[in-house]
N, C-alpha and C positions, 0 to 999 in steps of 0.2 A: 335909394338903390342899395345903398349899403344892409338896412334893415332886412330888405328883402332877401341877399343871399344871406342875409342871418337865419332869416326862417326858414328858408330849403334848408339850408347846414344842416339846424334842427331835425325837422322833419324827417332826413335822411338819416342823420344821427340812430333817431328813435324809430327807426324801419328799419334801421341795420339790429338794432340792439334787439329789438322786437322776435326777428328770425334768428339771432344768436341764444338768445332763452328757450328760444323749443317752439319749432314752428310759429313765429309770429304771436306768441303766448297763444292767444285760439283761434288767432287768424291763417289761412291759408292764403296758396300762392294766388285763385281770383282774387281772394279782398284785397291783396297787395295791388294787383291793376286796377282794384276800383279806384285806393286811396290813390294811386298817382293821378287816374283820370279827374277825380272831383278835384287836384289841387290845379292842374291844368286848366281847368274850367272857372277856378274862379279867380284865374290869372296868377296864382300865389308862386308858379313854378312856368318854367317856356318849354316846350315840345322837345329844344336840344337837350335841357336840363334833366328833363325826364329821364328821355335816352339815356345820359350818363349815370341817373341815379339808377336805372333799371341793370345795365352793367353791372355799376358796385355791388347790387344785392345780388347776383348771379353771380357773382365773384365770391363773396362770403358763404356763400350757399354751398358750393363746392370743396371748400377746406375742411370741413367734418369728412368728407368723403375722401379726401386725400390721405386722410390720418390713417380711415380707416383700413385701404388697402394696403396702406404702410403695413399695420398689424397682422394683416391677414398673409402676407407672402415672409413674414419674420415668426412661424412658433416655435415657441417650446421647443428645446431640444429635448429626444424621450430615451433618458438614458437605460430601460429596457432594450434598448436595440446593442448597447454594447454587452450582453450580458446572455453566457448561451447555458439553458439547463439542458438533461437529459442524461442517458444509464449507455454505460460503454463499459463492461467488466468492474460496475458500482456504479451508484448514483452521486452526477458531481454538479457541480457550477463553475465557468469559468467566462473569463472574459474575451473578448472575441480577438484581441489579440496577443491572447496566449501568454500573458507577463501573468498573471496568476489564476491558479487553479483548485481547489475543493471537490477530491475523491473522500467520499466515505464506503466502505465495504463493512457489513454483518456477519461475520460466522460464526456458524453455531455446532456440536454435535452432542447426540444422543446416547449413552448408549446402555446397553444390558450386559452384566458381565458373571461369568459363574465361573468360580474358583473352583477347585481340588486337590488340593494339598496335600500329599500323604501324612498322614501322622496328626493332621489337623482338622477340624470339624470342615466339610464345605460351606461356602460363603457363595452367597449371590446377590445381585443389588442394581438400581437403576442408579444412574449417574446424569447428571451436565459432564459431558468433557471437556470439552471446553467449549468457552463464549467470549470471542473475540470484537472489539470496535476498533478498527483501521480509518483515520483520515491520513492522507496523501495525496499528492499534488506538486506544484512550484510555487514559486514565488518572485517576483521582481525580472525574472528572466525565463523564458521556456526552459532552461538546461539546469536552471538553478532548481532540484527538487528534495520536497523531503518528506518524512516517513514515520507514522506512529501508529506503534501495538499496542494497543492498553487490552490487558487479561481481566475477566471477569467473573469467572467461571467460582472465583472463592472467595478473590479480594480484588478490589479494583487495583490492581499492577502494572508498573510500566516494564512492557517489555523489549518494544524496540520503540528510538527516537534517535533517526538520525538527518543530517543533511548535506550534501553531495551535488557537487560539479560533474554534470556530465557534460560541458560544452566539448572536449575531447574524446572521441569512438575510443583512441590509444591511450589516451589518462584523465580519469575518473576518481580525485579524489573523496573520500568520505569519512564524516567524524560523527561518532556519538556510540549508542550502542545498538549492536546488533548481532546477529548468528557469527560465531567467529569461521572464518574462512576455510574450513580443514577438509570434511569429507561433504561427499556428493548424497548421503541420503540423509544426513540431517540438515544441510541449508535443502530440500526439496521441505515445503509445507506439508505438515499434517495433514492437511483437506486435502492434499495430492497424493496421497501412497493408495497404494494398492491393495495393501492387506491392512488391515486396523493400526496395526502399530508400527513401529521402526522394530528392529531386528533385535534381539537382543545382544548381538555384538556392538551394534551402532551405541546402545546403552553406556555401557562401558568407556566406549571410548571418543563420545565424540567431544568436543571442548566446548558447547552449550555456545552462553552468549556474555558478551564484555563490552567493555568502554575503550573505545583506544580510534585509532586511524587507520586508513586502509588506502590502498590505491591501487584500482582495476583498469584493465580496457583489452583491446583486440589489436596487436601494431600492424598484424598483417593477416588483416582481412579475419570473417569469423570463423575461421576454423580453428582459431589458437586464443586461447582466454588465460588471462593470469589473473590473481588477487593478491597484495602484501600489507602485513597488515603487524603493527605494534598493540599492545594492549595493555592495560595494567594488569591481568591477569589471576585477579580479585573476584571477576564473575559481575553477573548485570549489577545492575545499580549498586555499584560499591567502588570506593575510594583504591588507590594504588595506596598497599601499607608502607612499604619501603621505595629504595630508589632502582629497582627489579622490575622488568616487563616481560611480557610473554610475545614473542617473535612468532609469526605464522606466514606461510606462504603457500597457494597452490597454481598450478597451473593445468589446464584441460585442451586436448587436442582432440576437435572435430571434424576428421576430414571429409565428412559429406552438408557441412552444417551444425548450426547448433542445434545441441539434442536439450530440450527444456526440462528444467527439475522437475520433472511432474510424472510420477511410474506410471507404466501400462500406457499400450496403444490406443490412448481414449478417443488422438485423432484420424485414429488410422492413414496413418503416413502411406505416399503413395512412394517414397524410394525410403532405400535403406538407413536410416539415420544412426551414427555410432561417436559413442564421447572416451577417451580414455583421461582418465587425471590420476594424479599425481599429487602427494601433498606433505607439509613436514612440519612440527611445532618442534618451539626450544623454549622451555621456561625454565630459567637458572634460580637455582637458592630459593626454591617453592616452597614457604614454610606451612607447618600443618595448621587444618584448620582455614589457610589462608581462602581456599576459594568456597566463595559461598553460595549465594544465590542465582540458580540457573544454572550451575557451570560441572554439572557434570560432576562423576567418581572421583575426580581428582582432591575433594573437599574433604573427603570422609581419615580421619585418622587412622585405621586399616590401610588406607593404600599408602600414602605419604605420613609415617611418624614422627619423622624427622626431616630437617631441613634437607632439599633434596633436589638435584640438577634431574629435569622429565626431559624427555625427549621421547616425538612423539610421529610415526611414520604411517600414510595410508596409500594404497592404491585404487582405485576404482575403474567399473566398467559401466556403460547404458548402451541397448541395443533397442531399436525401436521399428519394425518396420509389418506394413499393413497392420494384422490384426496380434501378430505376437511381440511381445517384451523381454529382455534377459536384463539381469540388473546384477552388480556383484561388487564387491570389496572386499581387501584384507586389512588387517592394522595390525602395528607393532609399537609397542612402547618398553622402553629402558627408566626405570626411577636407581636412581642412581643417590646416595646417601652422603650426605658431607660429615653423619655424628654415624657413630658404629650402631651397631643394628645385630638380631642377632642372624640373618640369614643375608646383610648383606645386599648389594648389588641384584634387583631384579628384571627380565625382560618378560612383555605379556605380548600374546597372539589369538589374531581371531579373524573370522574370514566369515562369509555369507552369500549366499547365490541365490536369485530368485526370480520366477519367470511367470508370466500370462498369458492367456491366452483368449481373445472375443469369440464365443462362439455365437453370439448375435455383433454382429459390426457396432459398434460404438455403444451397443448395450449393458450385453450380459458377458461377462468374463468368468473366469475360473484362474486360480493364483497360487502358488506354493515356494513355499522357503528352507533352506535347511543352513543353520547356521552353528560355530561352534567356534567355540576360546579356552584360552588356558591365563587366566589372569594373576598373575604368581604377582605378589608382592612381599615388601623386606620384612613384614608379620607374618607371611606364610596364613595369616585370617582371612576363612570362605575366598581361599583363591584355587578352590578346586576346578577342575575340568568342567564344563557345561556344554550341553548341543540342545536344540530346538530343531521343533519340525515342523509348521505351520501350511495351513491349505485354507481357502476360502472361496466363497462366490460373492461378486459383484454385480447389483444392476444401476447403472449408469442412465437415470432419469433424463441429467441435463449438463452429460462429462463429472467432471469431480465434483461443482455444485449443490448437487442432488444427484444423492446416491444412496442407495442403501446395501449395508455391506453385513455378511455372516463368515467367521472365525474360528478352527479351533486349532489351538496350539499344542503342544507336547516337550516338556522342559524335562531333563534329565540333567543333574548333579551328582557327579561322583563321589560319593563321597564314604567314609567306614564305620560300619562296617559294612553296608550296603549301600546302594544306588539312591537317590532323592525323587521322585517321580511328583510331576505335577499338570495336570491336566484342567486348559482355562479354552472356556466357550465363550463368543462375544458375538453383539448385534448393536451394529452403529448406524445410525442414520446422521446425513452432513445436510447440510442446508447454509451453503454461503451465496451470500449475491454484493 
């Protein structure tokens, strides 16, 4: 008896192993019921025995398939789902919840320009204006964001990099470098003005761009905006030379709204939108030469010869509503000389107003400027009197993005024994996305 469940054991063993190798190696599930019937029959196994061995293989038969729904209700996680592309004022990539993000923006302009110079041959010439690469975005936190200019247009340049906390509406610090805080139409972009260029007073006097800290926000609601701001006061990418910094601060009241840096009624506002600011720089012990790259008149040895306490004051206006625009500023500055000089203590004024108008809604515009200063500094060098008169047409393809814009200006310098006259024609095409 014993022999005999030896040999069922077996038997069963190598029926089981048989259908675990891959189908019975070439047998299928009848020849399994033949083999149980022949051993049946020639007594080697009993009817109940059978029964239980036919169990067990049906038991074993089942466990591949148990594995496999295992696998089938457990895939792959497909980490495409956490990952969102697509174009929202640039083309970005971000992750679906919002802890980091990838804006890139393209701008570009074109443009044609023809000089006239009294007293000088005329010049004319096509140009890149510039060509700008913007990535921007956040990082690690939705509030935590940050910002990079690189110029191209001559030399690969960096011109802004900075990163800033805005998890506060009311305080929004920021560090690195960027447009310094002062007046209203030089922090508006390039690819946003209305006539081809900034004014020739903005020239003069705006304070460019630095390295330093800033801290912005709205404390009561958006009708009232501050910015303050420390710098080294050296100009972009440059070092503080001494232990001196340039103090900036402005503040803008918008009592229907905020009015956006960006000239002319591109969106054709359906209420009246108006900004008034206010703004004041203080850079002590400004030595010559000191400011360099980006940063505006203030670098040139003509304005500052000597060491010299700036102080620096603007006003501004923005008026925006349906299809018309008013835009305007004054500025004032005092260089004031810590070594003798021979004219001493000087102040400079300058002021500019300018307005547009859509005579196709959101398309076609018409624009003009008249601006003028008196830039006296303690050399009394090219600080004569100057006015400009600019007028232009706008066709607004797709807002400031695409647009193509025609200019022509009118510079007068006073100067002796006669007046300076110069007359420049311009045609820019923008193309940013």
């Amino acid at each position: 008896m014993q022999g005999k469940r030896m040999m069922v054991a077996m038997v069963a063993m190598f029926t089981v192993m048989a259908l675990l190798i891959g189908p019975l190696g070439a047998m299928g599930a009848d020849q399994t019921e033949k083999l149980i019937e022949i051993l049946i029959k020639k007594g080697i196994i009993t009817k109940e025995e059978a029964d239980s061995l036919e169990k067990e293989i049906n038991k074993e038969e089942t466990k591949p398939e148990e594995k496999m729904v295992k696998q089938e209700v457990t895939p792959k996680e497909d980490w495409t789902k956490k990952i969102e592309v697509g174009y929202k004022n640039g083309a970005y990539i971000k992750t679906v919840d919002d802890q980091f993000s990838l804006k890139l923006n393209v701008n570009l302009q074109g443009l044609f320009n023809y000089d006239g110079l009294e007293g000088s041959p005329n010049k004319s010439t096509f140009r890149v204006r510039r060509a700008r690469l913007i990535p921007s975005g956040n990082a690690f936190y939705p509030w935590l964001k940050y910002y990079v200019q690189l110029t191209l247009e001559d030399s690969v340049n960096l011109r802004d990099a900075y990163v800033e906390a805005a998890y506060f509406n009311w305080l929004t610090p920021r560090i690195g470098q960027y447009k310094v805080p002062f007046d209203r139409e030089f922090l508006t972009s390039a690819f946003n003005l209305q006539l081809i260029d900034r004014s020739m007073v903005n020239n003069e006097f705006n304070l460019g761009r630095d390295i330093g800290l800033q801290v912005s926000g709205q404390p009561i609601g958006d009708f009232l905006d501050y910015r303050l701001g420390i710098f080294n006061g050296s100009g972009a990418n440059q070092v503080n030379v001494d232990k001196k910094y340039m103090y900036v601060g402005r503040l803008v009241f918008s009592p229907f709204g905020p009015v956006p840096y960006s000239q002319g009624a591109v969106g054709k506002p359906g209420k009246p939108l108006l900004s008034v600011g206010v703004a004041g720089a203080w850079m002590p012990d400004l030595k010559p030469g000191e400011r360099k790259s980006l940063a505006g008149v203030l670098g040139s040895t003509q304005e500052v010869p000597v060491m010299s306490d700036i102080f620096q004051l603007t006003s501004d206006i923005a008026f925006q509503y349906q299809n018309f625009s008013l835009e305007g500023a004054y500025y004032y500055r005092t260089i004031d000389p810590k070594e003798p000089t021979k004219f001493g203590k000087q102040n400079a004024s300058g002021y500019f107003a300018q307005g547009g108008y859509f005579l196709i809604p959101k398309h076609l515009e018409v624009a003009a400027r008249y601006s003028f200063m008196d830039p006296d500094t303690p050399t009394k060098v090219d600080d004569n009197k100057r006015k400009e008169m600019a007028a232009g047409v706008s066709y607004y393809f797709f807002g400031h993005p695409l647009k193509i814009q025609g200019n022509y200006s009118f510079f007068r310098t006073e100067a002796s024994p006669h007046s300076l006259d110069e007359h420049l024609a311009q045609v820019q095409l923008t193309f940013a996305f």
